[in-house]
Short mmCIF file of the C-alpha atoms (twelve columns), coordinates in Angstrom:
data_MODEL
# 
_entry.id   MODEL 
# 
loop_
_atom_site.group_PDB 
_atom_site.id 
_atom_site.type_symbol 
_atom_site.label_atom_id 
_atom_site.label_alt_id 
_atom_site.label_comp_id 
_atom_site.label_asym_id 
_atom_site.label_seq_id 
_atom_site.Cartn_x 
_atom_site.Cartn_y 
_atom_site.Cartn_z 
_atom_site.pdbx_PDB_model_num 
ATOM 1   C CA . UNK A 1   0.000   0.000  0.000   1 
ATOM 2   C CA . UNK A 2   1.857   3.490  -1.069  1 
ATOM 3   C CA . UNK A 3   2.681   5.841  1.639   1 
ATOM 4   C CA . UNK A 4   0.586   9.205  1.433   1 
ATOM 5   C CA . UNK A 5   2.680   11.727 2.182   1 
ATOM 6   C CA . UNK A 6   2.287   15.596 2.948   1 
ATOM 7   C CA . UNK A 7   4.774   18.070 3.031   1 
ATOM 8   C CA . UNK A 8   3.622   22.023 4.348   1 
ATOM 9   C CA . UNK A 9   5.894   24.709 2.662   1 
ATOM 10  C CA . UNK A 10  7.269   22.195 0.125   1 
ATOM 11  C CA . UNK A 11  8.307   24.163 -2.723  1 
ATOM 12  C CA . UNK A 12  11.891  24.779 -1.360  1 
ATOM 13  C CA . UNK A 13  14.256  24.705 0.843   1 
ATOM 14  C CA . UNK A 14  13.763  21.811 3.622   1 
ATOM 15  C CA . UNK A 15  9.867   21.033 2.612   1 
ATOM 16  C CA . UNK A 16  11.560  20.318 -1.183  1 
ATOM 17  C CA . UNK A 17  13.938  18.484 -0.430  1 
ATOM 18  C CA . UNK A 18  12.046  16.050 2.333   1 
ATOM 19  C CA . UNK A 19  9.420   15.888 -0.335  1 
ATOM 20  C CA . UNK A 20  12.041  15.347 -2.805  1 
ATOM 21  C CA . UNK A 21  14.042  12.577 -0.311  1 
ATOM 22  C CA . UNK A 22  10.914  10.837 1.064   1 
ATOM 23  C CA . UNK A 23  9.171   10.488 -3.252  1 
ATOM 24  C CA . UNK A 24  12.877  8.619  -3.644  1 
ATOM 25  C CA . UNK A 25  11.718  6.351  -0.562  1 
ATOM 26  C CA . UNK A 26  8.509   5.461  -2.146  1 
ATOM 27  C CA . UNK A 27  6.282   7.708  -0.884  1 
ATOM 28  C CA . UNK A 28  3.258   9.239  -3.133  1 
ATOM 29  C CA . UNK A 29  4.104   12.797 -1.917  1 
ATOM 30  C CA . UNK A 30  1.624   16.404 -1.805  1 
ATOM 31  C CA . UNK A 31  3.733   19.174 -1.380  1 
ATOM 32  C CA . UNK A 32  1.778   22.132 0.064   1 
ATOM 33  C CA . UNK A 33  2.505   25.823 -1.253  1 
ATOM 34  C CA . UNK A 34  1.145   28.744 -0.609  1 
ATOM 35  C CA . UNK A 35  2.095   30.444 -3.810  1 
ATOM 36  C CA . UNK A 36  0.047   28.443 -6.606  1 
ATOM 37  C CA . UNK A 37  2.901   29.694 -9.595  1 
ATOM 38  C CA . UNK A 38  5.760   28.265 -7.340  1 
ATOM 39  C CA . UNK A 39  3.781   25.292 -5.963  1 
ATOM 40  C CA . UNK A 40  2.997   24.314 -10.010 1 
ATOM 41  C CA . UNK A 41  7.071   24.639 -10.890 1 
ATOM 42  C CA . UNK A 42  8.183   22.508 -7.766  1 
ATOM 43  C CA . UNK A 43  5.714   19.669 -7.964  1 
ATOM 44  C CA . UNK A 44  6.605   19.201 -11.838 1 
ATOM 45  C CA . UNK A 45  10.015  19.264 -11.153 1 
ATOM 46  C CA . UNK A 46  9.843   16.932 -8.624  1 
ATOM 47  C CA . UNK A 47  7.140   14.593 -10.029 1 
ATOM 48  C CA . UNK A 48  4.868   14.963 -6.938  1 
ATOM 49  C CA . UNK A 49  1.208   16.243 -6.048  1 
ATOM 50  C CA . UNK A 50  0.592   20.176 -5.221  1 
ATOM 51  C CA . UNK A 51  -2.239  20.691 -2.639  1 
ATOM 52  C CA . UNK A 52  -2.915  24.626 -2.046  1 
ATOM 53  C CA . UNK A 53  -2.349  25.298 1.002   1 
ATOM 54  C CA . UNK A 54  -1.609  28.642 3.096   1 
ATOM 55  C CA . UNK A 55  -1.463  27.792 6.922   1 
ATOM 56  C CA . UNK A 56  -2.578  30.722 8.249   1 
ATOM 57  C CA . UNK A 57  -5.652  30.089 6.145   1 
ATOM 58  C CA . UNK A 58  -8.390  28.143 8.350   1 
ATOM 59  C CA . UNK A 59  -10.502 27.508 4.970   1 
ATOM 60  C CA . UNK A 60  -8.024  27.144 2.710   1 
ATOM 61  C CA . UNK A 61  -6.671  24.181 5.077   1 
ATOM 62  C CA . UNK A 62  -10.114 22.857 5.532   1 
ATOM 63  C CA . UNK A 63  -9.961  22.647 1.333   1 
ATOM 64  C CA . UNK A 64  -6.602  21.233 1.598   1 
ATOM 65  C CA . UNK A 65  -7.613  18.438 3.944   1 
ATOM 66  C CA . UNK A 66  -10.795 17.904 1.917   1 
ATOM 67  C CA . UNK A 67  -9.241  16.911 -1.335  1 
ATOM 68  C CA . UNK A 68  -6.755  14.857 0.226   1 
ATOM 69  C CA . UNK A 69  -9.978  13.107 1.226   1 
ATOM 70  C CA . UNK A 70  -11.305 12.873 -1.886  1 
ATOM 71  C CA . UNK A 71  -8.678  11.845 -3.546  1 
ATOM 72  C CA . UNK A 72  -6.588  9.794  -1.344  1 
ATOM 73  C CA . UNK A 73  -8.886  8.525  1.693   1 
ATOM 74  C CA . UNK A 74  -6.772  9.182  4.438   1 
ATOM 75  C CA . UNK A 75  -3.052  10.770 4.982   1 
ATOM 76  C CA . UNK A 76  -0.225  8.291  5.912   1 
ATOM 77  C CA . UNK A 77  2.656   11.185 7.378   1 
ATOM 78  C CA . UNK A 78  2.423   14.881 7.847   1 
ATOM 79  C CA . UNK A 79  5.481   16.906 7.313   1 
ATOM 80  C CA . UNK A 80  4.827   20.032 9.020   1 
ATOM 81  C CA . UNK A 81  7.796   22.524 7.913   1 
ATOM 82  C CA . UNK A 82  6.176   25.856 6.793   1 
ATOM 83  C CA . UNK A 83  7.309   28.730 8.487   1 
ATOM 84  C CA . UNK A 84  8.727   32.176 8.329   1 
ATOM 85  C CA . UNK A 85  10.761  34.130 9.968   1 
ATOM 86  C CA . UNK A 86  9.463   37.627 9.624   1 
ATOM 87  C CA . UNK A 87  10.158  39.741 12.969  1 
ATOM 88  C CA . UNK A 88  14.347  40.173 13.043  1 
ATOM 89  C CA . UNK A 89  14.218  42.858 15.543  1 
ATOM 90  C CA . UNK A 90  15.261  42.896 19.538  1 
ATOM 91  C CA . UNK A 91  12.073  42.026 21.219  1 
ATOM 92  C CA . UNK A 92  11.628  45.851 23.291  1 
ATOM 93  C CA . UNK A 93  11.017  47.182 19.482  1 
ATOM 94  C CA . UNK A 94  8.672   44.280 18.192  1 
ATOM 95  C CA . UNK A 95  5.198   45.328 17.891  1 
ATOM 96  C CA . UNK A 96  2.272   42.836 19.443  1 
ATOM 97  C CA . UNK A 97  1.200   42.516 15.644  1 
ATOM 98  C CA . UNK A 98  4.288   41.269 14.301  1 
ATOM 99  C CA . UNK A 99  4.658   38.954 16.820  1 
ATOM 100 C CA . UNK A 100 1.265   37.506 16.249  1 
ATOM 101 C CA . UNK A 101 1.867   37.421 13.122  1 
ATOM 102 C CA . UNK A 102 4.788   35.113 13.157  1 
ATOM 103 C CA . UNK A 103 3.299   32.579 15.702  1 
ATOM 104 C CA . UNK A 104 0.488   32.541 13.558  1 
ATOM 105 C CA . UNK A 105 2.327   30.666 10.906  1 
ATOM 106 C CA . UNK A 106 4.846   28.895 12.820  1 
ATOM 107 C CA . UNK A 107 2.494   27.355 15.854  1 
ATOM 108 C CA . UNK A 108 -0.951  28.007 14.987  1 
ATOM 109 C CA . UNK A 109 -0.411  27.129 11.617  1 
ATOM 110 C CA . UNK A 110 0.182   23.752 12.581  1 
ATOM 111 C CA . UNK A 111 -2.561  23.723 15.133  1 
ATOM 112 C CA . UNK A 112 -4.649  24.369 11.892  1 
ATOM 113 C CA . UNK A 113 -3.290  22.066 9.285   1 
ATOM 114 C CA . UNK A 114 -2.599  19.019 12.210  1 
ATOM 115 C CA . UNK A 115 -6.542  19.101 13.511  1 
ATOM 116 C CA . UNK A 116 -7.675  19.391 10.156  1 
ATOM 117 C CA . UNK A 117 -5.550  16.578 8.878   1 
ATOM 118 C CA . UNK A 118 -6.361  14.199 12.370  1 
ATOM 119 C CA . UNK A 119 -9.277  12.482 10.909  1 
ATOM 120 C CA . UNK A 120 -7.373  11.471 7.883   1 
ATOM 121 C CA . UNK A 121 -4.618  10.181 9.378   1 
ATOM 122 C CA . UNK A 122 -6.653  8.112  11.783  1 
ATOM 123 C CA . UNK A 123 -7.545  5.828  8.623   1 
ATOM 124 C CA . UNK A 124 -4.155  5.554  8.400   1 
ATOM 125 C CA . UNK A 125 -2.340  2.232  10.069  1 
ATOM 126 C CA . UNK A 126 1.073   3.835  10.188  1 
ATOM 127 C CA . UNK A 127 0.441   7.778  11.370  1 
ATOM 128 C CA . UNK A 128 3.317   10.007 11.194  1 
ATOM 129 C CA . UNK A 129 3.761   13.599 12.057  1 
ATOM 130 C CA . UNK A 130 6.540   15.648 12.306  1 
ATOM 131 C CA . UNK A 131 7.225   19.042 13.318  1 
ATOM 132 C CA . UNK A 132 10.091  20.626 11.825  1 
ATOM 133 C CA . UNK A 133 11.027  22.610 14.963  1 
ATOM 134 C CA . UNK A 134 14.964  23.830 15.792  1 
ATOM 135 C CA . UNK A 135 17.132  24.120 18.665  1 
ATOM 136 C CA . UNK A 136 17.323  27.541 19.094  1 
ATOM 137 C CA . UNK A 137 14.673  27.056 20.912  1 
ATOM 138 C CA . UNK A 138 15.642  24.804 22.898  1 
ATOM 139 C CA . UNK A 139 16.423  25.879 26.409  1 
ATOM 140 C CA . UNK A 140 19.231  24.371 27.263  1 
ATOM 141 C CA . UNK A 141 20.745  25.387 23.698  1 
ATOM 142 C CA . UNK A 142 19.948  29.312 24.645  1 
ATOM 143 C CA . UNK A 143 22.066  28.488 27.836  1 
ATOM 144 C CA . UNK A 144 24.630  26.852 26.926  1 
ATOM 145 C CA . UNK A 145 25.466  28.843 23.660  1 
ATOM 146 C CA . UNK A 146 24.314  32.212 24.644  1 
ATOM 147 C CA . UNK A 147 22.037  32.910 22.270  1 
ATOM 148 C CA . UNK A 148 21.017  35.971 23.176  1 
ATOM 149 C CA . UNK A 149 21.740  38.230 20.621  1 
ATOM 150 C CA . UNK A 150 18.787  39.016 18.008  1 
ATOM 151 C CA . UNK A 151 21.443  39.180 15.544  1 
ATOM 152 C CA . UNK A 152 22.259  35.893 15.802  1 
ATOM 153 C CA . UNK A 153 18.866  34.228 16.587  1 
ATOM 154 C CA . UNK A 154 15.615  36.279 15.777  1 
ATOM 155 C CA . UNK A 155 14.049  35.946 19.492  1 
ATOM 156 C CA . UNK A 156 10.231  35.526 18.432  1 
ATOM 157 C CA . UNK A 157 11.575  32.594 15.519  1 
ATOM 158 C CA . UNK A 158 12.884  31.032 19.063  1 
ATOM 159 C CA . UNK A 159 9.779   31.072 20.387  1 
ATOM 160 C CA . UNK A 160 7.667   29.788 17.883  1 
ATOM 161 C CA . UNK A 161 10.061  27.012 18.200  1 
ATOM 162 C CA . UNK A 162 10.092  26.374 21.702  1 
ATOM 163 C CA . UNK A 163 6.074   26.237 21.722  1 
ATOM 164 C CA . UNK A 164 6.444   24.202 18.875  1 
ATOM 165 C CA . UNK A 165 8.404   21.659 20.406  1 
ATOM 166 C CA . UNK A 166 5.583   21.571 23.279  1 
ATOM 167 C CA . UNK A 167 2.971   21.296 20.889  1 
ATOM 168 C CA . UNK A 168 4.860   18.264 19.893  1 
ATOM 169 C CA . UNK A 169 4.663   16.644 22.846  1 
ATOM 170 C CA . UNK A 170 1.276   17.404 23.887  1 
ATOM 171 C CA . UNK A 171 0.070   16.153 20.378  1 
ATOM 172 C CA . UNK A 172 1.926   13.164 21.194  1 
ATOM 173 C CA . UNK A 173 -0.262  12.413 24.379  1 
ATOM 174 C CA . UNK A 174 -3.241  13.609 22.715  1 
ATOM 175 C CA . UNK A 175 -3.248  11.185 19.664  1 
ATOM 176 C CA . UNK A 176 -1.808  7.866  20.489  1 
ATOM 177 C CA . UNK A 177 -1.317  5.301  17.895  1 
ATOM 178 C CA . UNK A 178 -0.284  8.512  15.725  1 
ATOM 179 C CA . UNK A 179 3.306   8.735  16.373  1 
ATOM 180 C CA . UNK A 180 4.442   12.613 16.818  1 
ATOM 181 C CA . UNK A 181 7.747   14.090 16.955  1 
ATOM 182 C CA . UNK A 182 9.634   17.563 16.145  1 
ATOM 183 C CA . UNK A 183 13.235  17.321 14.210  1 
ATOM 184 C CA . UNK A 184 15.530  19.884 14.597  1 
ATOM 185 C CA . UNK A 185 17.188  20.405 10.887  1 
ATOM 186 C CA . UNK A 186 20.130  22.311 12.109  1 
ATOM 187 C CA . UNK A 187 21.822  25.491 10.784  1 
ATOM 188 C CA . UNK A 188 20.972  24.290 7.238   1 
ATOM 189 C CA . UNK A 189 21.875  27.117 4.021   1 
ATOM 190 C CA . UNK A 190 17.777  28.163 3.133   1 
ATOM 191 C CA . UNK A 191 16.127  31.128 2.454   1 
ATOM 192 C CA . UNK A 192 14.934  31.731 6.017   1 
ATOM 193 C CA . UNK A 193 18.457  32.360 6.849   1 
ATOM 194 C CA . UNK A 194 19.803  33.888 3.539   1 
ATOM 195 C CA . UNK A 195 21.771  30.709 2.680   1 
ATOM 196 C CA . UNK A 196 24.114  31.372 5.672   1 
ATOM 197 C CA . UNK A 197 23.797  27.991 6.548   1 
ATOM 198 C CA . UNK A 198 26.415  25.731 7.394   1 
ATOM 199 C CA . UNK A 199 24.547  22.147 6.097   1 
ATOM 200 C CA . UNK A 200 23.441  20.851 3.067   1 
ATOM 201 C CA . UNK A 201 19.491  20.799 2.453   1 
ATOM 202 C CA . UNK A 202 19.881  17.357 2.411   1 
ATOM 203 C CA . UNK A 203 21.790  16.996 5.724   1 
ATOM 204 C CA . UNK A 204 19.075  19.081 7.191   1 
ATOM 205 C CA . UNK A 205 16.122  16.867 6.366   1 
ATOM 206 C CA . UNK A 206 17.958  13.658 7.730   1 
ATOM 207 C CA . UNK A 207 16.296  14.134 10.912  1 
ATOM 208 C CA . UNK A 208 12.729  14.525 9.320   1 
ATOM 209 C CA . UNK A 209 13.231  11.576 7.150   1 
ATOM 210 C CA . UNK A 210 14.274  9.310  9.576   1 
ATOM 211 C CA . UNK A 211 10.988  10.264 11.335  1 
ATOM 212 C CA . UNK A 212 8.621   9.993  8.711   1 
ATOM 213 C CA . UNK A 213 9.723   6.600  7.698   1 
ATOM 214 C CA . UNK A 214 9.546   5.020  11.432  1 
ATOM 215 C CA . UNK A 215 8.744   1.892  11.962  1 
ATOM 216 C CA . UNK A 216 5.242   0.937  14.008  1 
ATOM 217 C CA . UNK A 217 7.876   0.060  17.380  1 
ATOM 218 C CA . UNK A 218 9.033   3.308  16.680  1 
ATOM 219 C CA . UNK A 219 9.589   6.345  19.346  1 
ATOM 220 C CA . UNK A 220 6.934   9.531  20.036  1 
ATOM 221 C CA . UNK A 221 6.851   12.989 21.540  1 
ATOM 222 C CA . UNK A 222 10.785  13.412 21.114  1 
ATOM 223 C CA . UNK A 223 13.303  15.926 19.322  1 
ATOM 224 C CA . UNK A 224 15.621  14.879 17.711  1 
ATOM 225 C CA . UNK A 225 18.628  16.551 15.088  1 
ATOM 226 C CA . UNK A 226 20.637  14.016 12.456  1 
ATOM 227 C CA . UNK A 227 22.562  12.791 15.218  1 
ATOM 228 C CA . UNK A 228 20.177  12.280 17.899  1 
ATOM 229 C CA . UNK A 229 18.029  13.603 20.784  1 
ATOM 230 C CA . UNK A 230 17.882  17.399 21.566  1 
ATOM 231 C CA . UNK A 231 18.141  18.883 24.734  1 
ATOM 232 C CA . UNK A 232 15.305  20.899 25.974  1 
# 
C-alpha cells in the first residue's frame, strides 16, 4: 500500500527536499505551497502532487484536507515545515502585531493544518507527524550557547520554536497510535536564513526523514537533530 505523504511549505528549501528525499523512498508525496505559480514549478520538477495550502488560512486548510480526502482517503505522514521568519528585531522594538503574526504561521499554523488533517490520518495504520522545529529554541541550547543576541537568533523565531516543540509533545499524548515528533534540521543554508547555513538541504532533512519513515515500534513525543536527541 503506497505511503501518502504531505509536506507544508514544500516548494523549497527543507519542505523540497524532504518531499524530494521521502518520493525517492517510495512515498506518493503532496507538497503544500502557498504560492500556486511556485507550488505548479516545484511539484513538476519533482514529479509529486501540489495541494494549495496557506497555513494561516483556516478555509483554505479545511480545502486542503478535503481533497486529500477525496482523492486519497486518508493521509499516511504529515510533514509540518512551513514557516517564516518575519520579525528580526530585539524584542523591546517588536510590535504585538508582528509577533502575532509570526506565531500565527509557525504554531498556529500547525494547530490548523494538524486538527484538520487528524481524521485522515486516523484511517491511516502507520500515522506520522513531524514538526520541523529547531534548537534555538531549545532551552538548554539558549544556555549553553548564549544565544542571546537578536542578531544571531531572531528571538520571536525562538519562540515559535520552543512552543512548537511543546505542541509536539502534547500532540503526542493527545493522539496515540499517531506517532508525533519535532526534528531539529540544524543550521541548514535556506532562504529563512539567507543561505548562511552551514549544512546541506539534504543533511538538514535527515532528521525529518528518519521520522517519517519510522517503523510501528518506533519512538513519540521526542526531538531529535541528524545525530540524535535534543536537549530541551
Amino acid at each position: 500500500m503506497d505511503t501518502i505523504t504531505l509536506v507544508t511549505g514544500g516548494n523549497k528549501g527543507i519542505g523540497r527536499e524532504s518531499a524530494r528525499r521521502l518520493k525517492e523512498a517510495g512515498h506518493t508525496v503532496l507538497i503544500g505551497a502557498r504560492d500556486p505559480g511556485r507550488g505548479r514549478a516545484a511539484a513538476a520538477d519533482l514529479g509529486v502532487g501540489l495541494v494549495h495550502l496557506d497555513v494561516t488560512d483556516q478555509a483554505g486548510v479545511d480545502a486542503a484536507a478535503a481533497r486529500v480526502r477525496a482523492e486519497h482517503g486518508r493521509l499516511d505522514v504529515l510533514v509540518n515545515n512551513a514557516a517564516v521568519n518575519s520579525v528580526v528585531a530585539p524584542l523591546e522594538l517588536t510590535s504585538a502585531a508582528d509577533a502575532a503574526a509570526l506565531l500565527d504561521a509557525n504554531l498556529l499554523g500547525v494547530l490548523r493544518v494538524t486538527n484538520a488533517f487528524v481524521p485522515l490520518l486516523r484511517e491511516s495504520r502507520h500515522a506520522r507527524v513531524v514538526n520541523v522545529s529547531s534548537t534555538v529554541g531549545s532551552f538548554a541550547a539558549t544556555l549553553e550557547h548564549e544565544m542571546f543576541d537578536w542578531q544571531v537568533v531572531p528571538p520571536l523565531y525562538a519562540i515559535s520554536k520552543t512552543a512548537l516543540t511543546m505542541l509536539t509533545v502534547k500532540y503526542s499524548r493527545a493522539l496515540p497510535g499517531i506517532l508525533v515528533n519535532a526534528a531539529d534540521p540544524g543550521y541548514t543554508e535556506t532562504d529563512l536564513n539567507e543561505h548562511r547555513g552551514t549544512q546541506t538541504v539534504t543533511e538538514g532533512t535527515d532528521a525529518i526523514v528518519h521520522l517519517a519513515t519510522l517503523g510501528d515500534d518506533g519512538p513519540t513525543g521526542t526531538f531529535v537533530d541528524r545525530h540524535g536527541p535534543v536537549a530541551w
